[in-house]
Phi, psi and omega in degrees: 000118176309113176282142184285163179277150188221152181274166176319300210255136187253153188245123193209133162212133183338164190298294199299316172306343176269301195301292184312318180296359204240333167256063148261163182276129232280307166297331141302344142312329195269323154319312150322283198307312171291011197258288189316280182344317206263335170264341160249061128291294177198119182306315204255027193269353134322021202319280178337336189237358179251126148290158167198100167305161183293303157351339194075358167284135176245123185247112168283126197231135185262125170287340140182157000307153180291089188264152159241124166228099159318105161197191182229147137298141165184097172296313207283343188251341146092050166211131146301146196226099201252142188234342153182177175223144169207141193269184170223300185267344185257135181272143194268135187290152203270176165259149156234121223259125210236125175243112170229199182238164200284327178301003168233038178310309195281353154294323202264341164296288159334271172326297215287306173301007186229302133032288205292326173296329180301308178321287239278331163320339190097332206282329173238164162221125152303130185238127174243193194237028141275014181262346191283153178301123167273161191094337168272157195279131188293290235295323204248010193275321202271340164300313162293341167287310190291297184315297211297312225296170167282322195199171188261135184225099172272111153301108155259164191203122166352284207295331175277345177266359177264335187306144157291311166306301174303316198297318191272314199267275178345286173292315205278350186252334179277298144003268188301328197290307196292345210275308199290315146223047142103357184302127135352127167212122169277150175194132179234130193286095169305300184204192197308159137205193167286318216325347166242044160213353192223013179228055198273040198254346186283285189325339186269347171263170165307104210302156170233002154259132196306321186233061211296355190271349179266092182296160184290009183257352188253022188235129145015130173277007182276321110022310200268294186308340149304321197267322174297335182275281193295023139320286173277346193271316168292000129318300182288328176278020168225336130320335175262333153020243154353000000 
């Protein structure tokens, strides 16, 4: 029976290192990932492609996509100490930060499916909080999302306006984030609710449904699919904005 492979090297990285990495563009992320993998196996397995600062900073430079990734060694305790990443030629697609409740996963999947071209494009990248890094403190992962985003994206729903979780954490720092510098929050009315009789702290921002008082659950399905695509193309005109 084969025993699992463990990498060399344990990996950790700095605040500036979640941020610069989280506005890389999703496929160079992934580039990312296969980068990392291959150095903490052996840190020095790149020559050709490694700098070495008077510092002991090792800056890795990818010939494409044109990647730069920052770090230190520390041979004896066997962990990369990774300190940014930066693209050059490439603009990081902005985020938009998505507060939904998990009881509408398969609505935010539907969405996701229209969405997804903005992704695949560079132009947005969506953060919901299935994203979070596990092992790192959630509190301050979403705090760092929030800071990066362009903008605020609310599915509501009954069911989002009743979550504890949206109510305590999520809405009062997206909330406080828009008000303080000026970010955008988008909300798109998902299926019946209160919300314009018992949220008008929602309502005052901008509807990304044409008739928000009519939810997409309560329209036709060729109707609901009509209202996501102009969903996404005004997603999209305000990314190119942007």
């Amino acid at each position: 029976m084969n025993g699992a492979i463990f990498p060399d090297y344990a990996i950790s990285y700095s605040d500036n290192a979640r941020k610069t990495r989280l506005a890389l563009a999703p496929a160079v992320r992934q580039v990312a990932d296969d980068i990392e993998a291959q150095l903490t196996s052996d840190p020095d397995r790149f020559p050709e492609r490694l700098n070495r600062g008077d510092d002991e900073t090792i800056t890795y430079r990818h010939p494409s996509p044109e990647l730069l990734i920052t770090f230190k060694v520390d041979r004896q305790r066997k962990v990369l100490y990774v300190h940014h990443y930066f693209a050059p030629n490439l603009r990081p697609p902005q985020i938009i930060f998505v507060s939904y409740s998990h009881k509408d996963k398969k609505r935010l999947e539907k969405l996701k499916s229209f969405l997804g071209v903005l992704e695949q494009q560079g132009l947005l990248k969506f953060w919901e909080d299935t994203q979070i890094v596990k092992g790192q403190p959630w509190e301050r992962q979403i705090q760092e999302v929030l800071d990066a985003a362009c903008a605020g994206l609310l599915l509501v729903s009954q069911d989002f306006l009743v979550s504890n979780f949206i109510n305590d954490v999520e809405l009062p720092k997206l909330l406080d984030v828009a008000q303080r510098s000026g970010k955008r929050v988008f909300w798109l009315h998902l299926s019946p609710s209160t919300v314009f009789k018992t949220h008008p702290e929602i309502t005052k921002f901008q509807s990304i449904l044409d008739e928000p008082t009519i939810p997409l659950e309560q329209r036709t399905t060729v109707k609901q699919k009509a209202a996501l695509v102009a969903v996404t193309e005004t997603l999209m005109d305000y990314a190119k904005a942007g």
